[in-house]
Backbone of each chain as ProteinMPNN parsed JSONL, in Angstrom:
{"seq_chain_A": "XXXXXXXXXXXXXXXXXXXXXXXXXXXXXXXXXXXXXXXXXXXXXXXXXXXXXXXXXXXXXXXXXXXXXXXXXXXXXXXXXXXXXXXXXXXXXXXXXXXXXXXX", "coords_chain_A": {"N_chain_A": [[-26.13, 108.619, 83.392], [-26.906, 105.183, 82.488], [-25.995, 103.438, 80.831], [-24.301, 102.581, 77.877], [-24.274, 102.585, 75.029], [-24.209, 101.783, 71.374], [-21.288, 100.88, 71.601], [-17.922, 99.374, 71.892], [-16.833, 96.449, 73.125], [-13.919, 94.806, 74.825], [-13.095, 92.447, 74.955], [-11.393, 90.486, 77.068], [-10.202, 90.506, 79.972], [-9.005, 93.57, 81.864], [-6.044, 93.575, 84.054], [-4.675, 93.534, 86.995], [-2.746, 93.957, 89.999], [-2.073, 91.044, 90.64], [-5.464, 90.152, 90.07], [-7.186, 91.714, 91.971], [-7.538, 94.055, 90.996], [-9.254, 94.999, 88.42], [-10.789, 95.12, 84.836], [-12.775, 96.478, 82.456], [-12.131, 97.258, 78.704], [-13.947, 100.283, 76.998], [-14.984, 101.139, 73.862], [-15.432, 104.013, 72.329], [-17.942, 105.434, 69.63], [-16.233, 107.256, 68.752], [-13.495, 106.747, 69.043], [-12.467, 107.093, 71.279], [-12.123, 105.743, 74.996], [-13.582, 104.095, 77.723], [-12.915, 102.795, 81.094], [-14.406, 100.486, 82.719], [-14.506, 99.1, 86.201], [-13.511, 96.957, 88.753], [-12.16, 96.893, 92.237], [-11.165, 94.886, 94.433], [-11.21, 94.805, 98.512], [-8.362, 96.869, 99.515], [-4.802, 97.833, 99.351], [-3.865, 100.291, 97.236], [-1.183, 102.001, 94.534], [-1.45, 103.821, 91.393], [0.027, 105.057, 88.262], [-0.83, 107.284, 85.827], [-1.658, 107.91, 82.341], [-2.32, 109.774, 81.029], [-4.483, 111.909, 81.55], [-7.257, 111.731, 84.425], [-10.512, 110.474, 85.004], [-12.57, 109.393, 87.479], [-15.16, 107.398, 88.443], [-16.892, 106.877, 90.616], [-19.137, 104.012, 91.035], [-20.211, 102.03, 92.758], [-19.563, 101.16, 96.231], [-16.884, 102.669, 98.39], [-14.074, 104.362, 98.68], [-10.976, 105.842, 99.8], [-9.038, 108.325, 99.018], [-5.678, 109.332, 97.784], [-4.42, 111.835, 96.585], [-2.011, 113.398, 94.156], [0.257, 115.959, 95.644], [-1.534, 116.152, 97.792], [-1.67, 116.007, 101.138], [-3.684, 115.417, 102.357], [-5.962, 112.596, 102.551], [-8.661, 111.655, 100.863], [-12.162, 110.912, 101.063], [-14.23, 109.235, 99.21], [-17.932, 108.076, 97.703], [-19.902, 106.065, 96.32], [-21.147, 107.595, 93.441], [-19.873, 109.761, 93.551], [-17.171, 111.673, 92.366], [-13.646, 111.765, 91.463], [-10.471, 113.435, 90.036], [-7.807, 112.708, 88.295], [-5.158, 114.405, 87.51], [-3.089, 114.252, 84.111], [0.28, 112.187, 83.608], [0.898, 111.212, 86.169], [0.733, 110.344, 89.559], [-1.69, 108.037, 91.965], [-3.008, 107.228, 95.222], [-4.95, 104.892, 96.685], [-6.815, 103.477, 99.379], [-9.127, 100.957, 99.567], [-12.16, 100.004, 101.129], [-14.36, 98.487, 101.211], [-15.953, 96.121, 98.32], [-15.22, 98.055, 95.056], [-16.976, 99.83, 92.59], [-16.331, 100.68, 89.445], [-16.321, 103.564, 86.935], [-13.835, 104.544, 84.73], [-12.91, 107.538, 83.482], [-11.009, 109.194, 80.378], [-8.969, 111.997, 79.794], [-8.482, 113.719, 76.721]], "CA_chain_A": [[-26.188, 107.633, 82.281], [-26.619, 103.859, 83.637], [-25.528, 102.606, 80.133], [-23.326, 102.741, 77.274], [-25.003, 102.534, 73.834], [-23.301, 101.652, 70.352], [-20.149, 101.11, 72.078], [-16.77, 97.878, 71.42], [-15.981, 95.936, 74.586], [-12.999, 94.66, 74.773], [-13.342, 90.778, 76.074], [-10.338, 90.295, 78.032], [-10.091, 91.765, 80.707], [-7.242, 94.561, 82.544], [-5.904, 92.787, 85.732], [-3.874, 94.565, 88.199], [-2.368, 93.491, 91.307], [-2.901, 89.366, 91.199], [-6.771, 90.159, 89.965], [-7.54, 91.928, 92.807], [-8.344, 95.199, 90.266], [-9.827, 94.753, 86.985], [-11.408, 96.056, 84.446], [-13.089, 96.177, 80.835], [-11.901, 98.643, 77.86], [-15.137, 100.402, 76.002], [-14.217, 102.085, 72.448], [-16.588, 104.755, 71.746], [-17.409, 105.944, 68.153], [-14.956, 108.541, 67.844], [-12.517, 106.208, 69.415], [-12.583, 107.497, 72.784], [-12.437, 104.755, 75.629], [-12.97, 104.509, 79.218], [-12.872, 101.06, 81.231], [-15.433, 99.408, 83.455], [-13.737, 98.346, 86.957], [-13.751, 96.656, 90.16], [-11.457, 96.882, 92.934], [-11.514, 94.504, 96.061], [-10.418, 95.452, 98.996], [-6.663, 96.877, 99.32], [-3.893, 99.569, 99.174], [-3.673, 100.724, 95.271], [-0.615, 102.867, 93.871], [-2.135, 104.035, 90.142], [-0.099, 105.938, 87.458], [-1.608, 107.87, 85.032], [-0.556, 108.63, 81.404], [-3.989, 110.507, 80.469], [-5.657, 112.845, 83.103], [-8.28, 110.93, 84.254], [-11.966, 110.987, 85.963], [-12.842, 108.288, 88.455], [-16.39, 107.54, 88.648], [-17.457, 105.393, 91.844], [-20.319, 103.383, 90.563], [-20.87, 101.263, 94.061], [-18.756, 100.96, 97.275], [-16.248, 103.548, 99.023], [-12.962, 104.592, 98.876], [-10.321, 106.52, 99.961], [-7.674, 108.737, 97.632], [-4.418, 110.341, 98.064], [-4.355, 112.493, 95.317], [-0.83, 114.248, 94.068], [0.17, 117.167, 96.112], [-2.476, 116.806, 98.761], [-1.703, 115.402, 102.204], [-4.915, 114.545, 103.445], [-6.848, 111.369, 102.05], [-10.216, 112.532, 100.713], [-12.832, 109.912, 101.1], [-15.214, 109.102, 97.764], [-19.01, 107.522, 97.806], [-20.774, 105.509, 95.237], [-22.404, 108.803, 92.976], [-19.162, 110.648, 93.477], [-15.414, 111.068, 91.507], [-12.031, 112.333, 91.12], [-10.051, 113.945, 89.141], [-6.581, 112.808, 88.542], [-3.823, 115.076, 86.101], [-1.554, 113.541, 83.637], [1.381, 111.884, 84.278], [1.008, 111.408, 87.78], [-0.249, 109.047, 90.441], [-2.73, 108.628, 93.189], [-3.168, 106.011, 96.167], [-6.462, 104.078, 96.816], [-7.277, 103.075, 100.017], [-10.363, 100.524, 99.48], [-12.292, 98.859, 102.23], [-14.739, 97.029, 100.407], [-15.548, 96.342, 96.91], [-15.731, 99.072, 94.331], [-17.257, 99.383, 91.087], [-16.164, 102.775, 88.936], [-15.658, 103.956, 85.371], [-12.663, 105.371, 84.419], [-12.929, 108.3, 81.871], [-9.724, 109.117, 80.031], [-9.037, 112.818, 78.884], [-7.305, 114.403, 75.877]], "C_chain_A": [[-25.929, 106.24, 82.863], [-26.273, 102.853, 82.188], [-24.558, 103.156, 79.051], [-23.841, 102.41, 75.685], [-23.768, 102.509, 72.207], [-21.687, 101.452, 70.777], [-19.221, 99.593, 71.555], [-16.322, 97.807, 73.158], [-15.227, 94.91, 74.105], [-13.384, 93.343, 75.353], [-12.594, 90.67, 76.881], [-10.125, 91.333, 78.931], [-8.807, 92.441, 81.195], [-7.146, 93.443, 83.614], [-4.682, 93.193, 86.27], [-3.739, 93.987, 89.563], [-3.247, 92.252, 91.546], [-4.273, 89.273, 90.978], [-7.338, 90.85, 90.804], [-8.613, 93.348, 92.293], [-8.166, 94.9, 88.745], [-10.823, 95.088, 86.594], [-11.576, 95.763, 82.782], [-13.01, 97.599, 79.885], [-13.27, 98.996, 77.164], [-14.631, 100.963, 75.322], [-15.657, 102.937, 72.068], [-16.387, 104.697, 69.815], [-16.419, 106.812, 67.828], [-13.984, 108.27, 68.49], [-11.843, 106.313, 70.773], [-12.726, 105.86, 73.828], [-12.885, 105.283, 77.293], [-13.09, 102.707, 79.627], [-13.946, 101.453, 82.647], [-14.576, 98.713, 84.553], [-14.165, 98.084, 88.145], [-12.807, 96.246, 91.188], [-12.188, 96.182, 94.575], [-10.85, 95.22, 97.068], [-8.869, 95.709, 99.294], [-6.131, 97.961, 99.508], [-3.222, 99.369, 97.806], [-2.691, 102.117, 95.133], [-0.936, 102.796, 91.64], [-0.964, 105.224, 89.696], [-0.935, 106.219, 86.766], [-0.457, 108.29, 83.803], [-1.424, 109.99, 81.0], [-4.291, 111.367, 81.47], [-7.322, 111.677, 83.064], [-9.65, 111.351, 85.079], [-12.328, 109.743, 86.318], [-14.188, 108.674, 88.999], [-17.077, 106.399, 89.848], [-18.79, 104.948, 91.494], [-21.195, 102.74, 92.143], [-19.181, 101.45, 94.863], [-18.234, 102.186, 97.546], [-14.865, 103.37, 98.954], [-12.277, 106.317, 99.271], [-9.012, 107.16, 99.289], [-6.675, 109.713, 98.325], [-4.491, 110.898, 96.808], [-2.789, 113.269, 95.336], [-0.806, 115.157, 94.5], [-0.699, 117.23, 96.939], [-1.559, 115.891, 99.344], [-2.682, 115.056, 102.678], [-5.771, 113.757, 102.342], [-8.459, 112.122, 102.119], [-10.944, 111.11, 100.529], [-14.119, 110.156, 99.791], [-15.877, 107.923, 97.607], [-18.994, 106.982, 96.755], [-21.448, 107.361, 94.842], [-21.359, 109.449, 92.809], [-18.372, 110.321, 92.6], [-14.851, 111.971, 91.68], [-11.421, 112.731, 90.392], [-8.33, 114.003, 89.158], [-5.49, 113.482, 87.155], [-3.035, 114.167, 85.696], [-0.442, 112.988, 84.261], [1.964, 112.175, 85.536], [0.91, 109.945, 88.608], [-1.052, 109.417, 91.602], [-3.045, 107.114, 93.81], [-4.333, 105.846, 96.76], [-6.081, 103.288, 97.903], [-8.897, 102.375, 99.572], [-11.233, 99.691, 100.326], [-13.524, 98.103, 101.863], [-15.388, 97.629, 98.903], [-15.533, 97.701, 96.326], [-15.559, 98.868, 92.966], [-17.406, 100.755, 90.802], [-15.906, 102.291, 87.347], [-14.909, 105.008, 85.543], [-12.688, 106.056, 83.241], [-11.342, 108.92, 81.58], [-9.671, 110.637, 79.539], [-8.166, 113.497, 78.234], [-6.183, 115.378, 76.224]], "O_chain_A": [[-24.962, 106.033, 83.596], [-26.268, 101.632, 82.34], [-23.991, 104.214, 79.327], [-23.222, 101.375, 75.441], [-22.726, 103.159, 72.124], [-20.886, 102.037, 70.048], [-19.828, 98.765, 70.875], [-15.815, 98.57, 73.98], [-15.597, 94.173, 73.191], [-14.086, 93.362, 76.363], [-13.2, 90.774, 77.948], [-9.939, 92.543, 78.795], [-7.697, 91.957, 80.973], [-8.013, 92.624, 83.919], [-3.649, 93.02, 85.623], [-4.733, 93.565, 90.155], [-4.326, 92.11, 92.122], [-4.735, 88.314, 91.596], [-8.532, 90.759, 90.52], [-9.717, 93.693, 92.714], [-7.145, 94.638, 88.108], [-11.782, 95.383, 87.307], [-10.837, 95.098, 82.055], [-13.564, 98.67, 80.133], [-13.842, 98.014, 76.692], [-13.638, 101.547, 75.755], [-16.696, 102.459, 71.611], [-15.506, 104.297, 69.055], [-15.897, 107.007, 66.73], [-13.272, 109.234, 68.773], [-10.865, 105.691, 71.187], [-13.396, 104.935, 73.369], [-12.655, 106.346, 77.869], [-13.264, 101.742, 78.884], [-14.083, 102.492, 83.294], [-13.88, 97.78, 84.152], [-15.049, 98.749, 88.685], [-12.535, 95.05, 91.084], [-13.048, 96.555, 95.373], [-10.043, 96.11, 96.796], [-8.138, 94.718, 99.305], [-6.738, 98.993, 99.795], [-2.36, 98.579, 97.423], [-3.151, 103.2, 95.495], [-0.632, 101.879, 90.876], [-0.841, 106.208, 90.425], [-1.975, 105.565, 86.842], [0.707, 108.686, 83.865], [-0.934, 111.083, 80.717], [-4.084, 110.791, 82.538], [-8.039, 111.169, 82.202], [-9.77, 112.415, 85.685], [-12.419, 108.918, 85.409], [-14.485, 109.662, 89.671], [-17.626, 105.31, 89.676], [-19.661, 105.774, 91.768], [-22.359, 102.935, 92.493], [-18.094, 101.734, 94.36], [-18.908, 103.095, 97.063], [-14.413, 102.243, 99.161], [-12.765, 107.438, 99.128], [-8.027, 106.455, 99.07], [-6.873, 110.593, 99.163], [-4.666, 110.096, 95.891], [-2.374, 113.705, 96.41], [-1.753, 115.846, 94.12], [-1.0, 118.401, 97.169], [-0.815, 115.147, 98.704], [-2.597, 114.238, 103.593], [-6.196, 114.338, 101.343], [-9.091, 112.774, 102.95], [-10.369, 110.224, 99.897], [-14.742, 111.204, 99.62], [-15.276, 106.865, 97.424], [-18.066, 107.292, 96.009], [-21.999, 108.121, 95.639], [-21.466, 110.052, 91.741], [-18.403, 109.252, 91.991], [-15.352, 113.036, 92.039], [-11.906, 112.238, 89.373], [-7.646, 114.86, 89.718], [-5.241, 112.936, 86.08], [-2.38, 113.398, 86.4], [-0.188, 113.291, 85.427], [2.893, 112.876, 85.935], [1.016, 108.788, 88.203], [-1.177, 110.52, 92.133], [-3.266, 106.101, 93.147], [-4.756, 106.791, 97.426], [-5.192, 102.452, 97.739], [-9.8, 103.156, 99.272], [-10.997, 98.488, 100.215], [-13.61, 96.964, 102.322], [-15.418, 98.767, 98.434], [-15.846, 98.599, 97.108], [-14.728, 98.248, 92.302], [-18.061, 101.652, 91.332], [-15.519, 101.258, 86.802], [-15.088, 106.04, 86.19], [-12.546, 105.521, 82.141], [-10.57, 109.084, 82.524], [-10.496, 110.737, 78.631], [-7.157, 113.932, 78.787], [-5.396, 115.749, 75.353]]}, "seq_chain_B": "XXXXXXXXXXXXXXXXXXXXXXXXXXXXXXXXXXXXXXXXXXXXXXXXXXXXXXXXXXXXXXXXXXXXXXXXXXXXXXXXXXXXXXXXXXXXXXXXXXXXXXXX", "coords_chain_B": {"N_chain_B": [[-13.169, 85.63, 68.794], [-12.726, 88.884, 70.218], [-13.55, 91.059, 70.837], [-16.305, 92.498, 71.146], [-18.563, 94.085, 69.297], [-20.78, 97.137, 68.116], [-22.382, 96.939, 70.454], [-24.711, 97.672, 73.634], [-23.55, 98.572, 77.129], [-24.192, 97.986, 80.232], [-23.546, 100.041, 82.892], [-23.155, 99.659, 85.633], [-22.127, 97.314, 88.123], [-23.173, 93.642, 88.005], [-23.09, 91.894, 91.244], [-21.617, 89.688, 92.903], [-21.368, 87.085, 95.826], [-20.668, 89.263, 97.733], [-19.331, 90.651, 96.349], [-16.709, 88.845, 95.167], [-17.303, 87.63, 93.076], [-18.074, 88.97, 89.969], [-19.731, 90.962, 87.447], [-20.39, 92.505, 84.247], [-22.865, 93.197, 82.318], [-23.851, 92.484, 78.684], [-25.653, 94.037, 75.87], [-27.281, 92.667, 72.823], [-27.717, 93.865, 69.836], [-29.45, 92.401, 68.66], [-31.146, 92.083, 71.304], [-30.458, 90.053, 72.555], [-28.26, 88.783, 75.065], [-25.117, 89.017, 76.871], [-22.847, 88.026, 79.72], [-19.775, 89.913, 80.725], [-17.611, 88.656, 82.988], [-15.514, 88.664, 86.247], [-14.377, 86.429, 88.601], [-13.066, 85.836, 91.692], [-10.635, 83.933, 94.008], [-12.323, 81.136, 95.281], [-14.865, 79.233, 96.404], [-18.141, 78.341, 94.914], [-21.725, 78.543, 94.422], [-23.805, 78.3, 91.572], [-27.152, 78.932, 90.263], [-28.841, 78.252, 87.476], [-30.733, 80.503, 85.435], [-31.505, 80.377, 82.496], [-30.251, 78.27, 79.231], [-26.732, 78.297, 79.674], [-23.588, 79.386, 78.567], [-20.454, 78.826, 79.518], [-17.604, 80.727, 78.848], [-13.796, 80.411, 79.095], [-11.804, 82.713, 80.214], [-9.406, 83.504, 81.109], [-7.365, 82.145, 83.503], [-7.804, 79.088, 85.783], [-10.417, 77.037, 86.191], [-12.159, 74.628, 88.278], [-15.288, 72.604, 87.848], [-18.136, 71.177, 88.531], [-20.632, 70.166, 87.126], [-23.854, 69.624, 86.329], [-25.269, 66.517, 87.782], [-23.472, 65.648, 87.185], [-20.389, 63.224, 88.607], [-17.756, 63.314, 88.842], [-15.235, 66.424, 89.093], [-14.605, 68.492, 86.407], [-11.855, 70.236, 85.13], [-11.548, 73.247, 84.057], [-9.539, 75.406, 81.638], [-7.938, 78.714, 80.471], [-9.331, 79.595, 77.342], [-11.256, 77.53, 77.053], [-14.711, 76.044, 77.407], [-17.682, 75.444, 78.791], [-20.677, 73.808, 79.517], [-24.225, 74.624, 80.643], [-27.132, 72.891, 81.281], [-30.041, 74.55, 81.453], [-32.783, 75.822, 84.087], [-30.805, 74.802, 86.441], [-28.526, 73.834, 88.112], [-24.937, 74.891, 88.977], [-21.125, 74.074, 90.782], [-18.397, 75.439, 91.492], [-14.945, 75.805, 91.566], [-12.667, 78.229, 92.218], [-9.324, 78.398, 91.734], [-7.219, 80.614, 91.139], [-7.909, 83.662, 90.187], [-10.47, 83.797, 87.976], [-11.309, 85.124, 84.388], [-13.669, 85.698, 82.824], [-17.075, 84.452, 80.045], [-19.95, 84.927, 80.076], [-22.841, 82.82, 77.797], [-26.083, 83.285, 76.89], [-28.746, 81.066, 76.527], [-31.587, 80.951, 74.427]], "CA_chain_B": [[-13.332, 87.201, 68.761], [-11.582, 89.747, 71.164], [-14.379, 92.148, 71.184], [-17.764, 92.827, 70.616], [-18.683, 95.574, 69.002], [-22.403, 97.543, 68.513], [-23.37, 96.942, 71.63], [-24.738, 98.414, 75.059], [-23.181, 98.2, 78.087], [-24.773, 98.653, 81.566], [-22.69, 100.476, 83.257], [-23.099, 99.28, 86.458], [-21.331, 95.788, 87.633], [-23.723, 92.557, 88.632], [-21.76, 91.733, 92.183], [-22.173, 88.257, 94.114], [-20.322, 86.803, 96.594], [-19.566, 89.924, 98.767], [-18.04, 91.282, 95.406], [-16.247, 87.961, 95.329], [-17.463, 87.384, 91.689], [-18.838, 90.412, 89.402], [-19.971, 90.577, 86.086], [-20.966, 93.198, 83.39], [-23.812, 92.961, 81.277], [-23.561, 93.385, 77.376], [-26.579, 93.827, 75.2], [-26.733, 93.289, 71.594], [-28.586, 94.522, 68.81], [-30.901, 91.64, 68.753], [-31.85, 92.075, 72.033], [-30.106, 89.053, 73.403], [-27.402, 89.234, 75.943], [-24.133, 87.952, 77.569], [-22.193, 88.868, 80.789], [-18.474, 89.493, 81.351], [-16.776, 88.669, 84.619], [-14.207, 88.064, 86.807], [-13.88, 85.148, 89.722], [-11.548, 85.57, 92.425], [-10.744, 82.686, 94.348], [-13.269, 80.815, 96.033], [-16.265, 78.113, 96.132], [-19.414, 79.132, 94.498], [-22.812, 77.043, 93.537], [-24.939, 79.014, 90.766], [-28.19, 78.802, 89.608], [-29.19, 78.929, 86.351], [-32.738, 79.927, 84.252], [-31.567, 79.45, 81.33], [-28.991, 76.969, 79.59], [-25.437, 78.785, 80.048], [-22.413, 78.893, 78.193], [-19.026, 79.484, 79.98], [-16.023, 80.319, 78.505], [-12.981, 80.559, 80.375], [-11.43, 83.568, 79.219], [-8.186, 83.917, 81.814], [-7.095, 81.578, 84.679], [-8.53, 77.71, 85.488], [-11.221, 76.783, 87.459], [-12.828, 73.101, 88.386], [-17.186, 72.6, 87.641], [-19.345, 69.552, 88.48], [-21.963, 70.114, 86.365], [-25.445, 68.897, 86.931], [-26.012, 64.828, 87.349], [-21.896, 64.161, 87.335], [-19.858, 63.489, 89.989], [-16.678, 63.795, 88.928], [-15.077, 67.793, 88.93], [-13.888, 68.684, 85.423], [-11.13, 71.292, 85.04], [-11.664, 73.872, 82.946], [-9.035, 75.856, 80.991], [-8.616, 79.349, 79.593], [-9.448, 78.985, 75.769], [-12.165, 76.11, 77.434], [-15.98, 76.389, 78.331], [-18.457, 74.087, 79.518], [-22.433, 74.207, 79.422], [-24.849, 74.108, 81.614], [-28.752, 73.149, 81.132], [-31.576, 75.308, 81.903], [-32.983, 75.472, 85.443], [-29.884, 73.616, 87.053], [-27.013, 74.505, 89.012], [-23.402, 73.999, 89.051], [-20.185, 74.566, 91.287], [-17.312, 75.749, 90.725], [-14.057, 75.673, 92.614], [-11.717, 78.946, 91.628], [-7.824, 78.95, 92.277], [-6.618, 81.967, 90.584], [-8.727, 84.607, 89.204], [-10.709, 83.559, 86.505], [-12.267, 86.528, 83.66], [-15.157, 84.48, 81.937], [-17.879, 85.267, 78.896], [-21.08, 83.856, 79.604], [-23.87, 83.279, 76.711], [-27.387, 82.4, 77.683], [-29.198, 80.347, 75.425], [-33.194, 80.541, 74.71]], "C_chain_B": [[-12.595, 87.797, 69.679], [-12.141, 90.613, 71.53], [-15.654, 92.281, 70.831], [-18.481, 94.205, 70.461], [-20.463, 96.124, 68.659], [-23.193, 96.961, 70.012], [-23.746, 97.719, 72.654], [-23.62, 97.764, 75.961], [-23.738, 98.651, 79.274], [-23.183, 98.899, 82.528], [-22.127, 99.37, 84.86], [-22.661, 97.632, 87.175], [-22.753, 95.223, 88.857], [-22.942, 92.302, 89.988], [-22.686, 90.436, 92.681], [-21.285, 88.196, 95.401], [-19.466, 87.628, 97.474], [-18.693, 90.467, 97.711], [-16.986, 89.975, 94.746], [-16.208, 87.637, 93.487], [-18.528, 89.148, 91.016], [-18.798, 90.156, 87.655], [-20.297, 92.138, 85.446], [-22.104, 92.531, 81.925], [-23.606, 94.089, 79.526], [-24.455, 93.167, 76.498], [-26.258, 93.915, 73.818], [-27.629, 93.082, 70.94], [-29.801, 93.648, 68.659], [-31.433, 90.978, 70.02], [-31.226, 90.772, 73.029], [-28.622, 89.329, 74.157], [-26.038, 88.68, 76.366], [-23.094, 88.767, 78.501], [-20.55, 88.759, 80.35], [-17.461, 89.24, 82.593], [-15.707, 88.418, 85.167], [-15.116, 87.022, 88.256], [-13.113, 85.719, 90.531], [-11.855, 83.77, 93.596], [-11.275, 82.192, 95.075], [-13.988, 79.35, 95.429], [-17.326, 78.598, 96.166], [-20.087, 77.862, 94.091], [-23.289, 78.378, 92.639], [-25.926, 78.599, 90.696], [-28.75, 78.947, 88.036], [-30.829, 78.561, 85.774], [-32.761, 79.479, 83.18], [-30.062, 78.778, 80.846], [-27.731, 78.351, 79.169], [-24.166, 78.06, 79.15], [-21.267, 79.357, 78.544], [-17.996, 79.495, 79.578], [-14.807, 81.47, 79.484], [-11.884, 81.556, 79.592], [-9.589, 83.661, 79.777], [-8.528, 82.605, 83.324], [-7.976, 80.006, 84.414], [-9.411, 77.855, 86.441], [-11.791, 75.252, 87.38], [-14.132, 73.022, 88.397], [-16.957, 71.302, 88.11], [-20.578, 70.404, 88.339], [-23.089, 68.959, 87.007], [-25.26, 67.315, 86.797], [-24.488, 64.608, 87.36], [-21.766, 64.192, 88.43], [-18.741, 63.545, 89.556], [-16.4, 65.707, 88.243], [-14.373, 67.534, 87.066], [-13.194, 70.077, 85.689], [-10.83, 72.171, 83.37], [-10.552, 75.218, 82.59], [-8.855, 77.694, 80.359], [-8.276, 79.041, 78.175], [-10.5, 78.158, 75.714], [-13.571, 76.788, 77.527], [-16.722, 75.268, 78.245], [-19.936, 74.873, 78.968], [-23.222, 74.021, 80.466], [-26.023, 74.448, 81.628], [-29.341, 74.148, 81.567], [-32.002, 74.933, 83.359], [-32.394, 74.12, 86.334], [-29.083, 74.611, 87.994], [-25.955, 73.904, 89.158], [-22.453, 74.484, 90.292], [-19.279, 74.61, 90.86], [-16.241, 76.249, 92.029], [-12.849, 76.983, 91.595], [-10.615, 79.117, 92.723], [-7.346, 79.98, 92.313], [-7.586, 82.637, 89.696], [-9.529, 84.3, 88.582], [-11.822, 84.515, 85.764], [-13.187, 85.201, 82.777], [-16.096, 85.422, 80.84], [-19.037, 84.531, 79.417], [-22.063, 84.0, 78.853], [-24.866, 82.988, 77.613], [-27.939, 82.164, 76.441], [-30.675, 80.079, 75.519], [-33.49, 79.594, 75.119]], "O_chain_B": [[-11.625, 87.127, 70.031], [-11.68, 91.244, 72.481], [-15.781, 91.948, 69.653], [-18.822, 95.07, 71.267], [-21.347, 95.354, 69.037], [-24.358, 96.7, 70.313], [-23.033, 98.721, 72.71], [-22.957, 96.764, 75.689], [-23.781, 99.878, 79.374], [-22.187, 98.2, 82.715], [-21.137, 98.66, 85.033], [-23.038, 96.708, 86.455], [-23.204, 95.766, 89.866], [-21.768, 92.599, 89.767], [-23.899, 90.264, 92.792], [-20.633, 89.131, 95.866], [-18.344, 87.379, 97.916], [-17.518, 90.748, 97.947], [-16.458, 90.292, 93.68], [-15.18, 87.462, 92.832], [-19.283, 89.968, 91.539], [-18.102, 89.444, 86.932], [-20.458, 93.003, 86.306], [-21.987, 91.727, 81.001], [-23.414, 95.268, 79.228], [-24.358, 92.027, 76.042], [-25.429, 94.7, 73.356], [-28.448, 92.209, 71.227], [-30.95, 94.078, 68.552], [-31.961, 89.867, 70.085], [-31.611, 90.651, 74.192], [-27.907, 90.195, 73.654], [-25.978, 87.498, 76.027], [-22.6, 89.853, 78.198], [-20.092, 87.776, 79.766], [-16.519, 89.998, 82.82], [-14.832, 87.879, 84.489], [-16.29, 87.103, 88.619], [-12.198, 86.285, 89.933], [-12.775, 82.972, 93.774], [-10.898, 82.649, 96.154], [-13.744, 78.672, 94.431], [-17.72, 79.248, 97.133], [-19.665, 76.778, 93.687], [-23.082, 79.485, 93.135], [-25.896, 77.463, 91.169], [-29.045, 80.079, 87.652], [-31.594, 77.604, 85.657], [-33.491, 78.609, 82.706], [-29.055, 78.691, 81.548], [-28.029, 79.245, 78.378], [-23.838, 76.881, 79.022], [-20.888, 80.362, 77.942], [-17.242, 78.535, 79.737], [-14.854, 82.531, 80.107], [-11.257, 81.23, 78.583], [-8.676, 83.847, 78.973], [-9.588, 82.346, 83.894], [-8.585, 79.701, 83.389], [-9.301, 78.625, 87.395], [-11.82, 74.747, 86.258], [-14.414, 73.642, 89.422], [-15.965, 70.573, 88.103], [-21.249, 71.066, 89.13], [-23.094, 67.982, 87.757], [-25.102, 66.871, 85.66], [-24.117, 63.447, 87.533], [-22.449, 64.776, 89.271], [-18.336, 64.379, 90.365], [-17.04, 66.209, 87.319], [-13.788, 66.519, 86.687], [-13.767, 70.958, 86.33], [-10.301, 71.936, 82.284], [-10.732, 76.168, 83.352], [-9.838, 77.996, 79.683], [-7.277, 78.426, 77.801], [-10.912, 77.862, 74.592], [-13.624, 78.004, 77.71], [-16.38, 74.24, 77.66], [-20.191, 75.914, 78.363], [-22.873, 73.168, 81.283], [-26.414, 75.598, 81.831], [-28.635, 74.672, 82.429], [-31.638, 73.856, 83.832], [-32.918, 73.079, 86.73], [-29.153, 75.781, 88.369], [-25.823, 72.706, 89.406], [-22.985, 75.386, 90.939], [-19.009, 73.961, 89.85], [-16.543, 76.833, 93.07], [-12.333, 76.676, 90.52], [-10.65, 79.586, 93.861], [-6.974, 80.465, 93.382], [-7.979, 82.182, 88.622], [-9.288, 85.328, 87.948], [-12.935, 84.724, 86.247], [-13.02, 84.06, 82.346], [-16.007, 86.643, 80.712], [-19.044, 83.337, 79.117], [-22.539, 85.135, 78.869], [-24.73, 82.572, 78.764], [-27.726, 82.845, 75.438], [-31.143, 79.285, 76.335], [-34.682, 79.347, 75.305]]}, "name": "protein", "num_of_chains": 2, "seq": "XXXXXXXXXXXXXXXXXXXXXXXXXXXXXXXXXXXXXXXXXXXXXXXXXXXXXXXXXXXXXXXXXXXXXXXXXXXXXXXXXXXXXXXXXXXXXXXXXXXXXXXXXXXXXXXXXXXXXXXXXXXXXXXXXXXXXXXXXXXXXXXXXXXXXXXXXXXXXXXXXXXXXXXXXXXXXXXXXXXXXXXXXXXXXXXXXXXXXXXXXXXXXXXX"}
């Protein structure tokens, strides 16, 4: 899906670490969101309240995910899958552009 | 406003500048359009096709618009304009999230 149809964007944007990661909220119809983001390059610690799904749109990164030890590397096309009330560390070495899906 | 609602969204983010600046595109119902972006800090020229309306949604930044010479500093809460097949610069300190319209 390369778009987003009937959807509420949020104008203002998220901003995370000095601007460096940011991002736009979408509101579906049945109230559902996910956000629209772009991370320069950096080292990113991310909670989570939601379980989430990390969608790499463009660029490359690298994830620590909870409970693993080894850094799994993730393309443009690919994603992630992070559990509830957790966190997960982003290695990024240049830009990246992802959607973040949020789940119940 | 704070949001814009019925619209598309392309998923995918506009990128310039090495990522440097990035935008999202937001379509709406009558077919006409307007990006959202972020800035990080830098010196940029644009181009524009058609006439442009910037508003400064988060952070300041400095323009010289077409034909002046002195920089104006622009505000968030602020936006500027800028004709049809012109170009401006723009000097960003800190961050800045922006709306831009385009205007037939």
């Amino acid at each position: 899906m390369s778009e987003f149809a009937n959807v509420t964007v949020i104008k203002k944007a998220n901003v995370y670490f000095d601007g460096k990661v940011t991002s736009r909220k979408i509101v579906f119809a049945d109230g559902s969101f996910k956000t629209l983001g772009i991370m320069s390059p950096g080292e990113y610690k991310f909670d989570t309240r939601q379980a989430e799904v990390m969608e790499i749109l463009q660029g490359t990164l690298h994830v620590l995910l909870p409970g693993e030890t080894d850094w799994r590397t993730v393309q443009a096309g690919e994603s992630f899958d992070v559990p509830a009330d957790s966190n997960f560390r982003l290695v990024v070495e240049s830009m990246v552009d992802y959607c973040c899906s949020y789940l119940d």
